[in-house]
C-alpha positions as CSV (number, residue, x, y, z in Angstrom):
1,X,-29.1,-14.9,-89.5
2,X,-29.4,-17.3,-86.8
3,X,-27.3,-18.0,-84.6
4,X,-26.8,-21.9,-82.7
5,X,-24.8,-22.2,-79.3
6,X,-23.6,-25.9,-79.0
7,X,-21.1,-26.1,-76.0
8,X,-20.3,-29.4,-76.6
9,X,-19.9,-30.5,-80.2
10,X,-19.6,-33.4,-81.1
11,X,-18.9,-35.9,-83.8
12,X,-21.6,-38.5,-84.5
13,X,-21.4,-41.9,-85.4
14,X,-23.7,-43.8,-86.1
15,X,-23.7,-47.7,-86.5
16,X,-26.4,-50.0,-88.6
17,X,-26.7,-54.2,-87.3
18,X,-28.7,-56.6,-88.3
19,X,-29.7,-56.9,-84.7
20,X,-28.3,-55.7,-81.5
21,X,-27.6,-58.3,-79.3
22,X,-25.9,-57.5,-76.0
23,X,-22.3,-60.0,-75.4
24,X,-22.2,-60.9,-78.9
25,X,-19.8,-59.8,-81.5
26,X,-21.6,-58.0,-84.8
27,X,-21.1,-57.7,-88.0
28,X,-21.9,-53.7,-88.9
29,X,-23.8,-53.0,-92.4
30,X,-23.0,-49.4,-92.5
31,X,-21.0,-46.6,-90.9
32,X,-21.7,-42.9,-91.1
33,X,-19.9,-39.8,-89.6
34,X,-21.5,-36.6,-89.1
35,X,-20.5,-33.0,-87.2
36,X,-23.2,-33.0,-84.5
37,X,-24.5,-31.6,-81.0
38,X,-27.6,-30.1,-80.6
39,X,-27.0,-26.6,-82.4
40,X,-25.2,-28.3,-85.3
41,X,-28.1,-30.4,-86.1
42,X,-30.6,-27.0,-85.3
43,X,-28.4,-25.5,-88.0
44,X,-28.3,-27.4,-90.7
45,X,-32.2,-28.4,-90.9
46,X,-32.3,-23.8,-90.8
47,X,-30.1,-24.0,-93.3
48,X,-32.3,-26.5,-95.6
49,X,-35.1,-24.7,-94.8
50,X,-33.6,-21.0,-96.3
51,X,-32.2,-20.2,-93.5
52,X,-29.1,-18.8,-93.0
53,X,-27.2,-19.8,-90.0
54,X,-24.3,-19.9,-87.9
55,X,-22.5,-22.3,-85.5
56,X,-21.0,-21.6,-82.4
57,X,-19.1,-23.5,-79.4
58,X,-16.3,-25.4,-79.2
59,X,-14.1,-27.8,-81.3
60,X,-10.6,-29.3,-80.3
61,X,-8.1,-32.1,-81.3
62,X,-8.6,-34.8,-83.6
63,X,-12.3,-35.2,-83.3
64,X,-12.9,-31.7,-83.7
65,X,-10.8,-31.4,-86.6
66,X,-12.9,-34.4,-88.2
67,X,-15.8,-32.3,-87.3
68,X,-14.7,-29.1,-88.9
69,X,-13.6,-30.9,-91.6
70,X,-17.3,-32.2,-92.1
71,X,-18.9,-28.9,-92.0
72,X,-17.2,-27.1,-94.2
73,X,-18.7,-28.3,-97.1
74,X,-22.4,-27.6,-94.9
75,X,-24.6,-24.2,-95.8
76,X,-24.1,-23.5,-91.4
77,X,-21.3,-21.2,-91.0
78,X,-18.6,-22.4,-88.5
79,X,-17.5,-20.2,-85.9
80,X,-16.5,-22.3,-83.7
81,X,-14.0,-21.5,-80.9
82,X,-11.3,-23.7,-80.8
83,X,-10.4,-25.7,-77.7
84,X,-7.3,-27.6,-76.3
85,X,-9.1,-30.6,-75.4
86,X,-10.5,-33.2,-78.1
87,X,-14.5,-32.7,-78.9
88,X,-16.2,-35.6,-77.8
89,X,-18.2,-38.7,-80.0
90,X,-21.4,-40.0,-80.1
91,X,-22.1,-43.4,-80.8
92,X,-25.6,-44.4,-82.2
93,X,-26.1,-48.1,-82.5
94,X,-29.3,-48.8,-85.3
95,X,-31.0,-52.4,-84.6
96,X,-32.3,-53.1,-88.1
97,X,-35.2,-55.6,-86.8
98,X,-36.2,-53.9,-84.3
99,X,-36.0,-50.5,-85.3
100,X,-34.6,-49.1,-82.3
101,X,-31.6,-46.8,-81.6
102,X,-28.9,-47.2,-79.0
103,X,-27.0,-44.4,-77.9
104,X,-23.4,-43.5,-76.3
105,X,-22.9,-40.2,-75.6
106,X,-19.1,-39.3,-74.1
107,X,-18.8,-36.2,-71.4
108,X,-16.6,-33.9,-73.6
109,X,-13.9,-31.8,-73.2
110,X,-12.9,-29.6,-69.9
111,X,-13.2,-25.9,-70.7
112,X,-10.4,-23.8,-69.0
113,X,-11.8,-19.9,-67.9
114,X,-9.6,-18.5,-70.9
115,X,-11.7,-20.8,-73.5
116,X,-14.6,-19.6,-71.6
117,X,-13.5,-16.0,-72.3
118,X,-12.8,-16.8,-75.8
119,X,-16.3,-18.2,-76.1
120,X,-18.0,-15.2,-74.5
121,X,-16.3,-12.9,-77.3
122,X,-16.9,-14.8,-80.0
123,X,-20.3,-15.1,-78.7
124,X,-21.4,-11.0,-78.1
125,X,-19.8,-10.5,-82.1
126,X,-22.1,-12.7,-83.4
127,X,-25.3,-11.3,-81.3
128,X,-25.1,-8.3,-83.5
129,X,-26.0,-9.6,-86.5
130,X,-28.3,-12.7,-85.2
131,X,-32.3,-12.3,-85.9
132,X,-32.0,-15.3,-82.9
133,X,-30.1,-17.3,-81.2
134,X,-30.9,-21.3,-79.9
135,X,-28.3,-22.4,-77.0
136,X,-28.5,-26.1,-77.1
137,X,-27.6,-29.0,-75.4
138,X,-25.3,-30.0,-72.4
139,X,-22.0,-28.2,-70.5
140,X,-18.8,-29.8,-70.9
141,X,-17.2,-30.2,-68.0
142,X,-15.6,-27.0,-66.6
143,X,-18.2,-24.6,-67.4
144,X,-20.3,-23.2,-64.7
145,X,-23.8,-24.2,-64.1
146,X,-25.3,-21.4,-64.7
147,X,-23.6,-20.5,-68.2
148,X,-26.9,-20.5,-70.4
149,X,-28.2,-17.9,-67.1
150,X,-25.8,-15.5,-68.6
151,X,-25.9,-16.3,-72.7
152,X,-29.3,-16.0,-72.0
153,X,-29.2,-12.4,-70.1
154,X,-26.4,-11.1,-72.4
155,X,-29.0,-12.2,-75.8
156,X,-31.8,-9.8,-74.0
157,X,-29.3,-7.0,-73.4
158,X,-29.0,-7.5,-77.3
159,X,-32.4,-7.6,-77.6
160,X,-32.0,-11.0,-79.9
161,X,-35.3,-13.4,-79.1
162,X,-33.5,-16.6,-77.6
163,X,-34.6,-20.2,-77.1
164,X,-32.8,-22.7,-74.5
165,X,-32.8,-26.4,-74.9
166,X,-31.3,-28.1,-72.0
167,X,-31.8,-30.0,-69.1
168,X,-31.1,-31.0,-65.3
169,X,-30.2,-27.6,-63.1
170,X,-28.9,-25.5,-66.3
171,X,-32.7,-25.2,-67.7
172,X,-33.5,-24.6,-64.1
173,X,-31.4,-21.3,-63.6
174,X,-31.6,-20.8,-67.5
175,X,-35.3,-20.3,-67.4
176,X,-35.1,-18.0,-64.5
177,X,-33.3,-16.0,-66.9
178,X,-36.6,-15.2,-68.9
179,X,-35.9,-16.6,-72.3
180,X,-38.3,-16.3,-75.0
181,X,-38.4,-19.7,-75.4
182,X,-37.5,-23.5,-73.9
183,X,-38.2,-26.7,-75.6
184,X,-37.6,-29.7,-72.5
185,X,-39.1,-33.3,-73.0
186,X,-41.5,-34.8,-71.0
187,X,-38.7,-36.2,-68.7
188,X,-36.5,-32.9,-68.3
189,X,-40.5,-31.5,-68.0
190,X,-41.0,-33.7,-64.8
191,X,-37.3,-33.0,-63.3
192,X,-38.3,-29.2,-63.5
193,X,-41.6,-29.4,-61.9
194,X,-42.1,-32.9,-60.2
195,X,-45.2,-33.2,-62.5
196,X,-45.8,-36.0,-65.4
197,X,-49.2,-34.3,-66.6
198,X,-48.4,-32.9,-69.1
199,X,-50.3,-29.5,-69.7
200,X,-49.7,-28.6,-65.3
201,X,-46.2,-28.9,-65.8
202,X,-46.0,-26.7,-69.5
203,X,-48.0,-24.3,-67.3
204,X,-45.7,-24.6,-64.3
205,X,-42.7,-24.1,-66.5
206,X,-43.6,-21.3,-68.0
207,X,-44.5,-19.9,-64.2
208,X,-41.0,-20.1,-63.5
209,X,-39.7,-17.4,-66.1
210,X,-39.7,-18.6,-70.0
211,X,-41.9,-16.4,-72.5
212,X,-43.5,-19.7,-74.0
213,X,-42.8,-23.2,-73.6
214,X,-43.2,-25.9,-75.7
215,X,-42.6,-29.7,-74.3
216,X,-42.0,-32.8,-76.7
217,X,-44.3,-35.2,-76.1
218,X,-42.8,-38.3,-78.5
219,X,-45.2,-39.8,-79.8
220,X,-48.4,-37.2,-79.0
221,X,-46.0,-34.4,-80.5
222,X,-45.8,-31.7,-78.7
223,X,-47.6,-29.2,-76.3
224,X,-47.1,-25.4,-76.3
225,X,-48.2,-22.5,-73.4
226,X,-47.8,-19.1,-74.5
227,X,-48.7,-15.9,-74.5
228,X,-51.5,-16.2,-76.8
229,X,-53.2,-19.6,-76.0
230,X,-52.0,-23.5,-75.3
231,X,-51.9,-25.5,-78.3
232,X,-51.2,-29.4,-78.9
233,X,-49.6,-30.4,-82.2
234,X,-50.0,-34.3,-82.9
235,X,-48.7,-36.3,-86.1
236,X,-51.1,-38.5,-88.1
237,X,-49.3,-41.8,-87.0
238,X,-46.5,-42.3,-85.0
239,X,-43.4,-43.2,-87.0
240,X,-40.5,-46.0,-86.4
241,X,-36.6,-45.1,-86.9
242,X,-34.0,-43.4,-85.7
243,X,-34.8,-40.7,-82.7
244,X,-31.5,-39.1,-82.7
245,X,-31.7,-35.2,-84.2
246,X,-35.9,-34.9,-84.3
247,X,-36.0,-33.0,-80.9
248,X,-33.2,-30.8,-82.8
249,X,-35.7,-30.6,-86.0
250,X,-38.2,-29.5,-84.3
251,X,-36.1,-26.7,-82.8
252,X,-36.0,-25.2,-85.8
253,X,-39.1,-25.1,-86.8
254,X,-40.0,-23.6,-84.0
255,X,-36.8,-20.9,-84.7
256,X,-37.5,-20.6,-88.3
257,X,-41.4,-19.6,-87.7
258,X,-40.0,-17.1,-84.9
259,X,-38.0,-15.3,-87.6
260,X,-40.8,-15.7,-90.0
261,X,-43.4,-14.7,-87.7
262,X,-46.0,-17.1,-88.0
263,X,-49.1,-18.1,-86.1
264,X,-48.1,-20.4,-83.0
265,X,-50.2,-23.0,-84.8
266,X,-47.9,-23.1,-87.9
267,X,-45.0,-23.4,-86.0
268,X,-46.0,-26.7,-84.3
269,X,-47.1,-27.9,-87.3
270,X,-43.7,-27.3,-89.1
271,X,-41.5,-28.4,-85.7
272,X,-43.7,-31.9,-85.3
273,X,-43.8,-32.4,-89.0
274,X,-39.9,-32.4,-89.2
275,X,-39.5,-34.4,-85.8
276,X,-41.4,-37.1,-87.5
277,X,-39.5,-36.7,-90.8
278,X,-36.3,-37.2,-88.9
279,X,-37.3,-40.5,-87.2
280,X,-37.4,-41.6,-90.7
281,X,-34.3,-40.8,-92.4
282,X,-31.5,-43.0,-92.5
283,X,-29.0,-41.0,-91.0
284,X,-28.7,-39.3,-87.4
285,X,-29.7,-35.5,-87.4
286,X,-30.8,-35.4,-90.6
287,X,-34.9,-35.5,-92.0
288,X,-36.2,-37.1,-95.0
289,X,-37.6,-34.3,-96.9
290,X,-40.3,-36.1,-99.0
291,X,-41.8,-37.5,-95.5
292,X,-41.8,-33.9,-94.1
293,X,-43.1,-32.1,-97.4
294,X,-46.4,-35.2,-97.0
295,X,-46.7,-34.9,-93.1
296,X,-46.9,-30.9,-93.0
297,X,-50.4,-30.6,-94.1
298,X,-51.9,-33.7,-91.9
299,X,-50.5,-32.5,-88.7
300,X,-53.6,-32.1,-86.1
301,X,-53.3,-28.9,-84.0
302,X,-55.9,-28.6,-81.4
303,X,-56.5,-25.4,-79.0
304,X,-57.0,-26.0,-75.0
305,X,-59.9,-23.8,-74.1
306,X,-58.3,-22.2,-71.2
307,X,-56.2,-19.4,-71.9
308,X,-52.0,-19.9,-70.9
């Protein structure tokens, strides 16, 4: 099993115009609810891929009940925690002419130190039976700082191989906390090492405690320094759509080939294979299994000479 921390759910909506034009009034061609945050979406692309997985974090009030009510019919088991306050909702806004995506994220709900206790829990139960664990995404307010510090210390104690995708100061204390593995962008890259090249700042990043690091790179895919060699995992093309969910596909790839124990190689190739595959489909968070199933076997994986 696999196990997915998402702090703070959410439920995603996600809007299609004919074209996004800012002060005018518009006429939307299509409306789509999803259960979403980070974890939610690592889980369900685990779960089309074979995987059995869990969900875990926090759901409360009318949004979270829409949420819940969502996943239940999902392979991802819920084990959420539930919460006073109402989960938050993300709003993506689809321009059909241009493509592009825009996006409103709210803050979320404030966790009280009893939910927090609740959480933790919930959280050392499922540990027992996870093959890993992926905590994902931001803090809702009221959680300290340095939360995924301690998931992260509490998953080696439990000697469960953990990932962290975050950003800001909690991937800064959270990679100090030696996971096995952090996924940051190129911007939440630069924030954690003042550099924008990309293969110094992998490097430096890993430096700073993570087992292996692997930074999305959009468009060039994505770039990976670990203990076996530094690899760079391109797609044949770049692809136009929706952005929201591929840094969450690619995620789990790279989860999945942990538990299946493949070749560093293999797992780029599967984690930039369904990035791209999610740009393309429709909906937020999901991937377009047809594009994935064709991109798999043309994704480019080169080797930097010099060893990580």
């Amino acid at each position: 099993m696999i196990l997915t921390v998402t702090l703070n759910t959410a439920l995603d909506i996600t809007y299609r115009v004919p074209a996004l034009t800012p002060h005018a009034s518009h006429r939307v061609r299509e409306v789509r609810e999803r259960p979403g945050g980070k974890g939610l979406n690592v889980a369900r692309v685990l779960a089309a891929l074979g995987h059995e997985s869990v969900v875990t974090g926090y759901a409360g009030g009318a949004t979270g009940a829409v949420l819940r009510d969502l996943l239940a019919p999902l392979a991802p088991h819920d084990a959420l925690v539930p919460i006073a306050g109402s989960t938050r909702r993300t709003l993506a806004v689809v321009d059909d002419a241009s493509g592009d995506t825009t996006q409103l994220n709210e803050p979320g709900p404030t966790v009280t130190t009893e939910e927090w206790a609740a959480f933790l829990e919930t959280y050392g139960s499922l540990l027992r039976e996870a093959d890993a664990v992926a905590l994902c995404g931001s803090l809702p307010p009221g959680i300290h700082v340095g939360a995924y510090a301690d998931l992260i210390r509490r998953a080696r104690a439990a000697h469960v191989p953990v990932l962290l995708d975050t950003s800001g100061e909690p991937l800064r204390r959270g990679i100090a906390a030696r996971p096995d593995l952090v996924k940051p962008n190129a911007d939440e890259l630069a924030q954690l090492t003042g550099s924008r090249e990309p293969l110094r700042a992998t490097r430096d990043a890993r430096r700073r405690g993570a087992h292996a690091v692997v930074s999305s790179l959009g468009p060039q895919g994505v770039l990976a320094a670990t203990p076996d060699g530094v690899w760079q995992a391109v797609p044949p093309a770049p692809v136009k759509g929706n952005p929201t969910g591929a840094g969450d596909s690619a995620v789990a790839g790279l989860l999945s080939g942990l538990v299946e124990r493949l070749p560093w190689p293999e797992r780029l190739s599967r984690a930039v294979a369904l990035s791209a595959a999610t740009v393309l489909a429709p909906a937020a968070g999901e991937f377009d299994l047809a594009a994935y199933e064709d991109l798999l076997p043309r994704i480019a994986v080169t080797e930097h000479a010099e060893a990580a």
